[in-house]
C-alpha positions in Angstrom: 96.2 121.7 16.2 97.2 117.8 17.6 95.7 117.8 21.5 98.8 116.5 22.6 100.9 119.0 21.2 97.9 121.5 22.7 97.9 120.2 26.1 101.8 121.0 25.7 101.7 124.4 24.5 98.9 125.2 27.5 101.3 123.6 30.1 104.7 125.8 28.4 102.3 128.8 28.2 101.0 128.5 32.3 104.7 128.0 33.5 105.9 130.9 31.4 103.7 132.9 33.1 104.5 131.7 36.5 108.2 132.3 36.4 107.2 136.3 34.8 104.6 136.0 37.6 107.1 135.7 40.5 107.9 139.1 42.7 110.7 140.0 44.8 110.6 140.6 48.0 112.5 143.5 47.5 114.4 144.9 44.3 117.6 147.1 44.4 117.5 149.3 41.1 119.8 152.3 39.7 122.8 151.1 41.5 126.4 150.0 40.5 126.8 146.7 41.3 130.1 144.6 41.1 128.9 141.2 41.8 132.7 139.3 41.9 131.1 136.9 39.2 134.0 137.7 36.9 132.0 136.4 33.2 129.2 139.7 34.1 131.0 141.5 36.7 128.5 144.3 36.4 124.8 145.1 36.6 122.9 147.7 38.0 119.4 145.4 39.5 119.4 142.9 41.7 116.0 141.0 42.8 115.8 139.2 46.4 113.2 136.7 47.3 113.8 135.2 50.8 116.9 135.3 51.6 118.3 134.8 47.9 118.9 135.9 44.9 116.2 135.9 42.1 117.4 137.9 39.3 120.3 140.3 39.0 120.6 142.5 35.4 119.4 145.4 34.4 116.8 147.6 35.6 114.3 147.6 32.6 115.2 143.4 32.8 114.0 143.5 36.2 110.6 145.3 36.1 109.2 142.1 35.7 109.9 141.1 39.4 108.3 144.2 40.7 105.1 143.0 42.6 102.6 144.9 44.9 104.1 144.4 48.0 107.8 144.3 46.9 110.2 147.1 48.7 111.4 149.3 45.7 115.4 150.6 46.3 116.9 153.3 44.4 120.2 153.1 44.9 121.4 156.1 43.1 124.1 155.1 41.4 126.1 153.9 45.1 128.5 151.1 44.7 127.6 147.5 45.7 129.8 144.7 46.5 128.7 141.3 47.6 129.1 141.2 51.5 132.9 140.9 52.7 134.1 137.8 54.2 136.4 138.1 57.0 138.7 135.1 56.9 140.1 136.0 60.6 138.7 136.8 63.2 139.0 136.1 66.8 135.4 136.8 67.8 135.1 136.6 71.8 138.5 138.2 71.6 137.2 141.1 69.8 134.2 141.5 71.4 135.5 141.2 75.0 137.9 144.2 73.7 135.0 146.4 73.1 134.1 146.0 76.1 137.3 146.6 78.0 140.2 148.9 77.9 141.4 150.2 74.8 145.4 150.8 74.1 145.8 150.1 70.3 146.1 153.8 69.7 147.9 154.6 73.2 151.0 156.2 71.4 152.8 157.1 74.6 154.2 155.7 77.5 151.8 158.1 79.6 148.7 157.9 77.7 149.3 153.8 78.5 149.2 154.4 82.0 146.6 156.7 82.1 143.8 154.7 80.1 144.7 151.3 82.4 144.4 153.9 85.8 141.1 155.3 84.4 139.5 152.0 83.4 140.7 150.5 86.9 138.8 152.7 88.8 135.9 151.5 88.0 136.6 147.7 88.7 135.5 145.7 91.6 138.4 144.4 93.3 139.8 141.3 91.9 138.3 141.8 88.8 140.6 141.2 85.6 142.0 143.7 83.1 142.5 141.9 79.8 142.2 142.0 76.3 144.0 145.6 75.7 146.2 145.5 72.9 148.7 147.9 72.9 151.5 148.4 70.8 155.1 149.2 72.2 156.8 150.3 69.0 154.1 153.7 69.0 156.0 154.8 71.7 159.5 154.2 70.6 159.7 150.6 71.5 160.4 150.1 75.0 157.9 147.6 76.5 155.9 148.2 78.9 156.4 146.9 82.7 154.3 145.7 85.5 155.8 148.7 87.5 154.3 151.4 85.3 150.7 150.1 86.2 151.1 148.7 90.1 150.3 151.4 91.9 146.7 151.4 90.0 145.6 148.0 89.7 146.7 146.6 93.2 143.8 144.3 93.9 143.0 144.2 90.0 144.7 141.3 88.1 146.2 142.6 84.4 146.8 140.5 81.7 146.8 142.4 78.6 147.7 141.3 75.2 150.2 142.9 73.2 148.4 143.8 69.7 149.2 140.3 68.0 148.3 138.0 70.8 151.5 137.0 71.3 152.6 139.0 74.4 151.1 140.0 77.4 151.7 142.3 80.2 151.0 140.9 83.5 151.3 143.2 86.7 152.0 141.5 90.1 148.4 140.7 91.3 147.9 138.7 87.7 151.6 137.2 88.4 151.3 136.3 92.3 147.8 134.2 91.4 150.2 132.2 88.7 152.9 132.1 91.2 155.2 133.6 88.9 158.5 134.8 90.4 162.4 135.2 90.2 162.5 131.5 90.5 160.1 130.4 87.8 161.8 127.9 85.4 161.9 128.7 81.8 159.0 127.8 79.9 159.5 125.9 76.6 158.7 127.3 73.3 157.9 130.9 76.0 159.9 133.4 78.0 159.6 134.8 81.1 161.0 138.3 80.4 163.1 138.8 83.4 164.8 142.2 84.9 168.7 142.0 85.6 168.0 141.2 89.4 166.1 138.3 88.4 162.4 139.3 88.7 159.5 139.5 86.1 159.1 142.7 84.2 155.4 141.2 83.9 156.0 140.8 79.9 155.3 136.7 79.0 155.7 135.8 75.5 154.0 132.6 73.6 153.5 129.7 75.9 154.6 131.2 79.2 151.7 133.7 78.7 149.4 130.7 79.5 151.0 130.4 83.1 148.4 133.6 83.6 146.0 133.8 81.2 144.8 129.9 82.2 143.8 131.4 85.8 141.8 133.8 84.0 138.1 133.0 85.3 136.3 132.1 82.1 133.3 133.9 80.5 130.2 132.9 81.2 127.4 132.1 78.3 125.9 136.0 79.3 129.5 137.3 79.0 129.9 135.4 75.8 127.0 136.6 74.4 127.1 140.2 75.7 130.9 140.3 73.4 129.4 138.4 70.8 126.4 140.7 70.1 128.8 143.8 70.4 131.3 142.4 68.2 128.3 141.5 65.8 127.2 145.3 66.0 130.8 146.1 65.2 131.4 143.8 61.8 128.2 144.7 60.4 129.1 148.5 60.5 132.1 147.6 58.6 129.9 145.7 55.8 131.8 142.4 57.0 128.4 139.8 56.7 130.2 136.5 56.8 133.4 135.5 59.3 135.6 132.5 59.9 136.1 132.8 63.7 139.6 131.5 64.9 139.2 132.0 68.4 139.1 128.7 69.5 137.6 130.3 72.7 134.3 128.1 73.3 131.5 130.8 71.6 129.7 128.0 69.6 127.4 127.2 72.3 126.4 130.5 72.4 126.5 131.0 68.5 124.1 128.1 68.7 121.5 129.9 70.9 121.5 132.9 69.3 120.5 131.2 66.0 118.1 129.2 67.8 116.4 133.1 69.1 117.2 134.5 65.4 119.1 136.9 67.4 122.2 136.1 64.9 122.6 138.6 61.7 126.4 137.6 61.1 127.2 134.2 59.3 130.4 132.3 61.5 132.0 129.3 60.6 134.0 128.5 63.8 137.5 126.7 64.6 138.5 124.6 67.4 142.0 123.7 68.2 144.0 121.7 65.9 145.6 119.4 68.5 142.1 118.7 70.3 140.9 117.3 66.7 139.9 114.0 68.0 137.7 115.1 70.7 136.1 117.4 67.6 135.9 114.7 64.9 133.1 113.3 67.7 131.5 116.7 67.9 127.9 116.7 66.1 128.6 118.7 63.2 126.7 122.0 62.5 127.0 123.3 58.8 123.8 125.7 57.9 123.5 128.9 56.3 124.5 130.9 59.4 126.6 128.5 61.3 128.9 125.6 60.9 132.1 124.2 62.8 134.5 121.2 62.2 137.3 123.5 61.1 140.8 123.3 63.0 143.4 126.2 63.6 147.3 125.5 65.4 149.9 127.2 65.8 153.7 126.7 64.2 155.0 129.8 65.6 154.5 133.3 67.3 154.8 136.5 65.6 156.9 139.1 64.1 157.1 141.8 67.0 157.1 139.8 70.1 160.5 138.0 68.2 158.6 134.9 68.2 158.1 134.8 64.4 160.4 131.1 64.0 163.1 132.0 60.9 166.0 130.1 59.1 168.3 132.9 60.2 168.8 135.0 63.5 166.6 138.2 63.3 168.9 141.6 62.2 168.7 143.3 65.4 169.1 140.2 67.8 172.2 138.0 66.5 171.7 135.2 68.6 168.0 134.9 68.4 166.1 133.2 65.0 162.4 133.0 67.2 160.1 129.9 68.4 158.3 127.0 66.8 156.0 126.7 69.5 155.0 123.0 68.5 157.0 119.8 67.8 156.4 119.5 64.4 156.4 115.3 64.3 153.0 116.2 66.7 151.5 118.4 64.2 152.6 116.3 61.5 150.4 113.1 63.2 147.2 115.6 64.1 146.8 116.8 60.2 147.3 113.6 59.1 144.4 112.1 61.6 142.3 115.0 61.1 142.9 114.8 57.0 141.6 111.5 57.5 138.1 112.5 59.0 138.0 115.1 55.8 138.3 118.3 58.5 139.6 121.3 57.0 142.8 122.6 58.6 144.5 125.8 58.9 147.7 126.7 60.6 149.2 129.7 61.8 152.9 130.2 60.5 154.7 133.8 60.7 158.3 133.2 60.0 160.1 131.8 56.7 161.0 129.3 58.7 157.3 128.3 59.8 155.8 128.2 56.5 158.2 126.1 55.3 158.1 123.9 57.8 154.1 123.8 57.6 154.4 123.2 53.8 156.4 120.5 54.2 154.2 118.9 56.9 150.9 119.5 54.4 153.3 118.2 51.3 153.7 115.0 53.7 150.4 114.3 54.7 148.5 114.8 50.9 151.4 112.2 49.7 150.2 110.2 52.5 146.2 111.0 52.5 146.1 111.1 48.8 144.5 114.2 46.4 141.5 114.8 47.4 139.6 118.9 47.8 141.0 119.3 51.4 141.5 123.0 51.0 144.5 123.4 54.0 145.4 127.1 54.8 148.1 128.8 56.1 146.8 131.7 58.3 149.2 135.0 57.8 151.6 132.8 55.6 153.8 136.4 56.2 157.3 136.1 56.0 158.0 133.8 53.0 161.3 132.3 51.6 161.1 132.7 47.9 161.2 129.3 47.1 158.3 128.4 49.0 156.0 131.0 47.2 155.0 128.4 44.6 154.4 125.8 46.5 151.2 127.5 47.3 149.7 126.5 43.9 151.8 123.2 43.6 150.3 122.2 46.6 146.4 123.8 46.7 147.5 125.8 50.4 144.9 128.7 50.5 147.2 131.8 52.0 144.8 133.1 54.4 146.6 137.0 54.6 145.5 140.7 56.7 147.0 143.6 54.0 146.0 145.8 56.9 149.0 144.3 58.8 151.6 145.3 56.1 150.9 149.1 56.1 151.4 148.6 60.3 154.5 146.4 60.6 155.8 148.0 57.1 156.7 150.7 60.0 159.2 148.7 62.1 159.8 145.1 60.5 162.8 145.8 58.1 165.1 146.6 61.6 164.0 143.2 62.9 164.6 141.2 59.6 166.6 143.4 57.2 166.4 144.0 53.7 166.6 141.4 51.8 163.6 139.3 54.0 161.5 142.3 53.7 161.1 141.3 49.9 158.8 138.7 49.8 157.0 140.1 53.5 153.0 140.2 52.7 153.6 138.2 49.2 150.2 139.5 47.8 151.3 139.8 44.2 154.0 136.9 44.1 151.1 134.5 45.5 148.3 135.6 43.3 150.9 135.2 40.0 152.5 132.2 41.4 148.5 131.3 41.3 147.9 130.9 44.5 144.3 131.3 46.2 144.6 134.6 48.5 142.3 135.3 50.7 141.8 137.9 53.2 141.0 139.2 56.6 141.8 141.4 59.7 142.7 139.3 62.5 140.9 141.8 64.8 141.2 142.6 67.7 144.7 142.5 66.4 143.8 144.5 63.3 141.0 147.2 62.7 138.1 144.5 60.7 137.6 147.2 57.8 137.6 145.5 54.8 138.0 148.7 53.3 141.0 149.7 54.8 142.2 146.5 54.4 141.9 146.8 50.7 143.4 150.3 50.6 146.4 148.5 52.8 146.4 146.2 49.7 146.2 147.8 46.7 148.8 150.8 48.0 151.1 149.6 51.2 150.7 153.3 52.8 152.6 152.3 55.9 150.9 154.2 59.1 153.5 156.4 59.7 153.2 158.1 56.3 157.0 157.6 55.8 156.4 155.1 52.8 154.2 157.3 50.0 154.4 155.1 47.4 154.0 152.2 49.3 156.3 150.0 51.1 157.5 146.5 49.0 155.2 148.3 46.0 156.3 145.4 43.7 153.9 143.1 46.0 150.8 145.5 45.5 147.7 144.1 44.3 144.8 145.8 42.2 141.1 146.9 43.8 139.9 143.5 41.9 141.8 141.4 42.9 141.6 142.9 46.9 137.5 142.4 46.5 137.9 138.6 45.5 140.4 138.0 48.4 137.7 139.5 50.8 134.7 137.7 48.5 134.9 135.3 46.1 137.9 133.5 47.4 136.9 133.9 50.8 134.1 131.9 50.7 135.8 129.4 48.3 138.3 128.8 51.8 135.3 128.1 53.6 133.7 125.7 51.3 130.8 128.3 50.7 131.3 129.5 47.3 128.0 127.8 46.0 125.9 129.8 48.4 128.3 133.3 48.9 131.3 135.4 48.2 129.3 137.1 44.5 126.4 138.4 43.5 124.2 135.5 41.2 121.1 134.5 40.4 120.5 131.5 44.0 123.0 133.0 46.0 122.3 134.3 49.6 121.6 138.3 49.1 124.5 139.4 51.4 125.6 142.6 50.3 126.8 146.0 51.2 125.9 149.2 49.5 128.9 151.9 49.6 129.4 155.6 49.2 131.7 155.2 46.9 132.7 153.0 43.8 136.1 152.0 44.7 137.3 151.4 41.0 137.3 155.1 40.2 138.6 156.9 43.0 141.9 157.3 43.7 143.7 154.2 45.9 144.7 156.9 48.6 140.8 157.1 49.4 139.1 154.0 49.7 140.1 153.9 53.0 138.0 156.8 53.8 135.1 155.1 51.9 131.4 154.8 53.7 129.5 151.5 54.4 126.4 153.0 53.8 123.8 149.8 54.8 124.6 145.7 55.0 122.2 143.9 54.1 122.5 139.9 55.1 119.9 137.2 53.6 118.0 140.4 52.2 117.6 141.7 55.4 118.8 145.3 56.4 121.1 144.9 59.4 123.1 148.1 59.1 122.6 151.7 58.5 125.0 154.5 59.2 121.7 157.2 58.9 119.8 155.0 61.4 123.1 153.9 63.7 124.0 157.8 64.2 120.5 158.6 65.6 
C-alpha cells in the first residue's frame, strides 16, 4: 500500500475509533421520546454528555455511548418531551405570591375575607399584603371593597392584585399612605372606582393602581431571591426548564448572583420596560446559556375583566365604555422605532381588537421605516383579534405570544362583556397557526396556573372551568397536542432567539427535558391535564422528582 495513503487510512482508522470511543455521561434508554424535531420526531435513546446532547436514536444505536461510569436510565416506556418553555412569566410576581396570601381559588365573598383575616394575623404592623390574586367573577361578580377587609388589616397596608394584574384592591391604610380620597382627581388612562358618596371602594384599575403600589417598599436582593428560589422550586415541578420573565421588576441582579453561586437550575431571559429602552440599550448585555436580558415589554392596554381591554366598539354589557389604551401610541411608536434601531427584541402587551390593531400598525410602521431585518417583535396575549388583523401576523413576522389556559378561564364570563360575534376570533389559536403565524405559548403566572400541561389540555379542548362548555368553547379555534408541544417548545425558543441551543431534542442541543407519566398523543384530550411530571432534567442534570419532592 502507498504510505501516504497508509498514514491516511491510520489517521481515518484512530478518529473512527475516538468518536465510537466517546461515553455519555448518562444515557436515557426504553423511553418514548418526542423530540419536536419534526423530520425524526421520535426515538426511544437519548445520550448526554455535559450539558448536551450526544446522540439520540435508538437503543441498540446507542450502546455504543455506554461507558463505565455512565448513569444508565430505563425509562420504561414514559413519555419525553423536550423541556417546556414558558413564554410569560412574571417571576418576582409569582414568587412573592407563593409566599403570601392566596385568593385565586377564593370562590366566595366569605372565604375572601377569611384567608386576608387569617394571613393578617400574623403580620407585623405596617407590613404590606400584596400579590393575592383573586378573582371577583367566582363569586358572582361583585368586586370586592376595602370595607370587607378594614376591620382586619387596620395597621396592615393591602394592595392586592386582581388575577390579571390589572386591578387592585386597596383598603384604607394602603390608600391613606397614597393620600387617596374623595377628592383625588381622575387618573389618565386609570380609574379610581368611587362609591355614590364620593369615596374610594379601594378598587384602582391600570394606571391609578400605581398611586399605591409605587409606595410599596421594594424587595430587597434576600427577598428577591427568597421568591425567586421558590418560584424556581415551583416551575421545575411543572417540567417548565426555560422562561421568558416579563416582570420588569428588577430580579436580574439577583438572577446574576445566583448564576454566579450555580444556585440557578431554571434558564430566564428577562425583560425590562419598553419605554426605559434607552437607559437599557447602555446596559452590559448578558446572553449565556442560563441568562440573558436586552428584551423589552410595554403595555397598549389593560385587560379583559377589569374593562380595560381597549376595543373598536363599546363592551356589550357597558354601552358607553370601549376600555383604555394606557399609552399614547405616537410615544410607543418613537420607542420601537429607537429600540429597533439598537436590534432589541420587543414585545407588547395588547388585549383588545382595538390594541392589536393599533400595535400592528405601529410594528407595520417602524419595519417600513427600520427595514426587513430578523427582529422577531411579539405581541404578548394578542387575545381579542379583529379578523382582519389575523393575517397580518404572517404578513408581518409578529410572534403571538398566547396562555390557552386563559381561554378555558375567561371562556366562563367573556361572551357577556363582548358578545357573540367578538367571541369568534377570542384566543385565535387555529386562525393564527393556519394564517401561518408563529404561536407560542405560556402562563402568565401568577395570573395563570404555569402547567404547561394544563395549558395544553386548555388548548387542544377549550374545557371552560366551569364545565358548562363540554365540547369546548370557540371549538373551531382548537389546536392539536402537536401543535400545543411546539407552541410551548420549538417555537418558544425560536421567540427567544434560542432555537439553536433549545426548544427539541437533537444531537448539540442543551439536554433539557422532562420525562412524563403519560404519552400525551394517545390518551384522551380530557386527561392530559391530569398528566404527571415525573422528573426535569435541565443541562442533564436532575432538578426534579415527584418520588424525591413528596419525601
Amino acid at each position: 500500500m502507498n504510505k501516504y495513503l497508509y498514514f491516511f487510512f491510520i489517521v481515518f482508522l484512530f478518529s473512527s475509533c475516538q468518536e465510537d470511543g466517546i461515553s455519555a455521561d448518562l444515557l436515557i434508554r426504553n423511553a418514548n421520546i418526542w423530540t419536536g424535531n419534526l423530520d425524526k420526531p421520535n426515538a426511544e435513546a437519548m445520550a448526554i454528555k455535559g450539558d448536551s446532547i450526544l446522540a439520540i436514536g435508538s437503543s441498540e444505536d446507542l450502546k455504543k455511548f455506554k461507558g463505565q461510569y455512565t448513569e444508565i436510565i430505563d425509562a420504561d416506556d414514559n413519555f419525553i418531551t423536550p423541556g417546556f418553555i414558558d413564554s410569560h412569566v412574571h417571576l418576582l410576581m409569582g414568587g412573592n405570591s407563593l409566599l403570601n396570601v392566596q385568593l385565586r381559588d377564593a370562590n366566595t365573598k366569605e372565604e375572601f375575607i377569611n384567608r386576608i383575616a387569617s394571613f393578617s394575623k400574623d403580620l407585623k404592623p405596617n407590613q404590606w399584603i400584596v400579590e393575592g390574586n383573586w378573582d371577583h367573577t367566582l363569586w358572582g361578580g361583585e368586586l370586592p371593597s376595602k370595607d370587607w377587609i378594614d376591620e382586619f388589616t387596620k395597621e396592615k397596608p393591602v394592595a392586592i392584585y386582581r388575577m390579571d394584574g390589572h386591578m387592585i384592591l386597596a383598603n384604607s391604610a394602603a390608600l391613606k399612605i397614597a393620600g387617596i380620597d374623595r377628592n383625588t382627581p381622575k387618573v389618565k388612562n386609570g380609574e379610581i372606582v368611587k362609591n355614590p358618596d364620593g369615596t374610594p371602594t379601594g378598587i384602582l384599575k391600570s394606571e391609578a393602581m400605581y398611586l399605591v403600589l409605587n409606595k410599596i417598599p421594594s424587595l430587597t436582593d434576600s427577598q428577591k431571591e427568597k421568591a425567586i428560589k421558590s418560584a424556581q422550586k415551583y416551575l421545575l415541578s411543572n417540567g417548565v426548564t426555560s422562561i421568558h420573565d416579563v416582570d420588569s421588576l428588577g430580579g436580574f441582579k439577583v438572577l446574576k448572583k445566583m448564576y454566579a453561586n450555580n444556585e440557578l437550575d431554571i434558564r430566564v431571559y428577562s425583560a425590562n420596560p419598553l419605554n426605559n429602552w434607552n437607559a437599557i440599550s447602555k446596559e452590559k448585555k448578558v446572553d449565556n446559556k442560563w441568562i440573558k436580558n436586552g428584551f423589552l415589554k410595554g403595555f397598549v392596554d389593560g385587560s379583559l375583566g377589569s374593562h380595560s381591554a381597549a376595543f373598536k366598539e363599546p363592551y356589550s354589557d357597558k354601552p358607553k365604555d370601549s376600555g383604555i389604551l394606557t399609552v399614547n401610541i405616537d410615544s410607543l411608536k418613537t420607542w420601537i422605532t429607537k429600540a429597533d434601531n439598537k436590534n432589541i427584541q420587543i414585545t407588547v402587551h395588547a388585549i383588545g381588537d382595538k390594541a392589536n390593531s393599533k400595535l400592528l400598525n405601529t410594528y407595520e410602521t417602524v419595519i417600513q421605516s427600520n427595514g426587513i431585518k430578523d427582529r422577531r417583535f411579539r405581541i404578548e396575549h394578542a387575545q381579542h383579534l379583529d379578523r382582519n388583523d389575523i393575517s397580518r401576523f404572517s404578513d408581518l413576522n409578529v410572534i403571538a405570544s398566547m396562555q390557552p389556559y386563559h381561554a378555558i378561564d375567561d371562556g366562563r364570563w367573556a361572551e357577556e362583556l363582548i358578545g357573540p360575534e367578538r367571541i369568534k376570533t377570542t384566543y385565535a389559536f387555529k386562525s393564527l397557526i393556519d394564517a401561518n403565524a408563529t404561536l407560542v405559548f405560556g402562563s402568565d403566572w401568577p395570573v395563570a396556573p404555569a402547567s404547561p400541561l394544563y395549558g395544553i389540555f386548555a388548548a387542544v379542548t377549550r374545557k371552560t372551568l366551569d364545565n358548562k362548555n363540554p365540547n369546548g368553547w370557540i371549538p373551531e379555534q382548537k389546536i392539536n397536542v402537536e401543535q400545543a408541544l411546539i407552541a410551548y417548545t420549538k417555537n418558544a425558543a425560536y421567540s427567544s432567539f434560542d432555537e439553536n441551543i433549545k426548544g427539541t431534542l437533537e444531537k448539540g442541543k442543551l439536554a433539557d427535558f422532562v420525562i412524563l407519566s403519560e404519552n400525551i398523543f394517545s390518551i384522551p384530550r380530557e386527561k392530559i391535564k391530569d398528566v404527571l411530571v415525573l422528573q426535569t432534567y435541565v443541562g442533564g442534570k436532575k432538578v426534579f422528582d415527584k418520588n424525591e419532592a413528596q419525601q
